[in-house]
N, C-alpha and C positions, 0 to 999 in steps of 0.2 A: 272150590270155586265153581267148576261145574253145576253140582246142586243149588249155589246160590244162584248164577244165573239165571238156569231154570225157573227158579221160584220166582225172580224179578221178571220173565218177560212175561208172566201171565197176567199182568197188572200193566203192564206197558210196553218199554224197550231201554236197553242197555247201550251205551255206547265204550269202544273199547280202542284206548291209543294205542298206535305203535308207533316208533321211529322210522318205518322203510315199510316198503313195498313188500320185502320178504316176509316182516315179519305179519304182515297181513294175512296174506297166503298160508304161512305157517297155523297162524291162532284161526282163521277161516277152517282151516281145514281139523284142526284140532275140535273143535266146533260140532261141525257136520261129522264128524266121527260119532261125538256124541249126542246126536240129535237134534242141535240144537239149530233153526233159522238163522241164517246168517246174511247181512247186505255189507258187501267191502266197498270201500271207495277209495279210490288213491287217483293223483291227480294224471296215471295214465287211462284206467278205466275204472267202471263201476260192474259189482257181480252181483244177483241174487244166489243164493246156493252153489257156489262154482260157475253158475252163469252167464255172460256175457251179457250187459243189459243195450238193446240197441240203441233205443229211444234218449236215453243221458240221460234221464229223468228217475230219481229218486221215489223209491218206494218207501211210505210210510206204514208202520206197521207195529206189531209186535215180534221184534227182532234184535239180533245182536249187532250194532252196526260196529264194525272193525273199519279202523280208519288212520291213515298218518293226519296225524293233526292239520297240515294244512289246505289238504284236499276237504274238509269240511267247514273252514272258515266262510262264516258266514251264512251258514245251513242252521236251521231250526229243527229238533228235531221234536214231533210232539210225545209226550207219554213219556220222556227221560223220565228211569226211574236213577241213574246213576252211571257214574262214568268209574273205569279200568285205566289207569298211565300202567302202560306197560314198558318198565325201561323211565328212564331218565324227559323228562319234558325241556323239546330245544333250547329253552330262555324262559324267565321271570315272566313276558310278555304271552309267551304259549299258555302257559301253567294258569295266568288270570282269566284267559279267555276259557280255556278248560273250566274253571270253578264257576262263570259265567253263565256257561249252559245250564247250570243248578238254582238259574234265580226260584223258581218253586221250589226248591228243594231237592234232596236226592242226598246219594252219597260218594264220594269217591275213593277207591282203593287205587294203592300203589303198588306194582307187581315187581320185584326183581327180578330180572332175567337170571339162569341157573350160572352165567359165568361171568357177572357184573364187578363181581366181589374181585377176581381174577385182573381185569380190565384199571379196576381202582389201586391195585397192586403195583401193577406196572408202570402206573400213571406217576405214583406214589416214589418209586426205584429212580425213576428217569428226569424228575423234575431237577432241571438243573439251577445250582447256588441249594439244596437245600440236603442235609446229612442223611 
């Protein structure tokens, strides 16, 4: 995934969903471990490279923008070479607007988190009326 990244921001920029504010922080930092430019957004602040950005003003670029989906509602971003759901998308209504940002084109992958599988397990145990 790294290497693919890579190869996609030298032609544009990537953008990459998470569900929460952690898991931004997390994949940012996974990121910039390995090289790679990174702009987060989440609807308490925005960072270039670990950054603190003062201004609130979005930098465009060739970047990986990591983002909860709804801190960028409404954000164009230009050069989308392709979007990352990282994790489950909140509602049918998230996921449309996600595939939206691809009217040029693009691609999207879907990442399972390493303990999603575990999560649907339990979900699976606990539902009640079902064997």
């Amino acid at each position: 995934m790294i290497a693919h990244i890579k190869n996609e921001l030298k032609n544009g920029s990537v953008l990459f969903y998470c569900n929460s504010k952690i898991k931004v922080e997390e994949v940012s930092g996974l990121f910039l471990k390995n090289g790679i430019s990174v702009f987060s957004i989440t609807s308490i602040e925005m960072k270039e490279n670990n950054q603190p950005i003062q201004n609130k003003k979005i930098k465009f670029g060739n970047y990986a923008y990591i983002s909860t989906s709804k801190a960028t509602t409404g954000i164009t971003i230009p050069n989308l070479r392709g979007i990352y759901q990282y994790g489950t998308a909140y509602n049918a209504n998230t996921f449309i607007q996600l595939l939206g940002r691809l009217r040029n084109g693009g691609f999207v992958h879907y990442i399972k988190p390493k303990f999603e599988h575990q999560q649907e397990k339990f979900v699976k145990n606990h539902t009640i009326g079902l064997g």
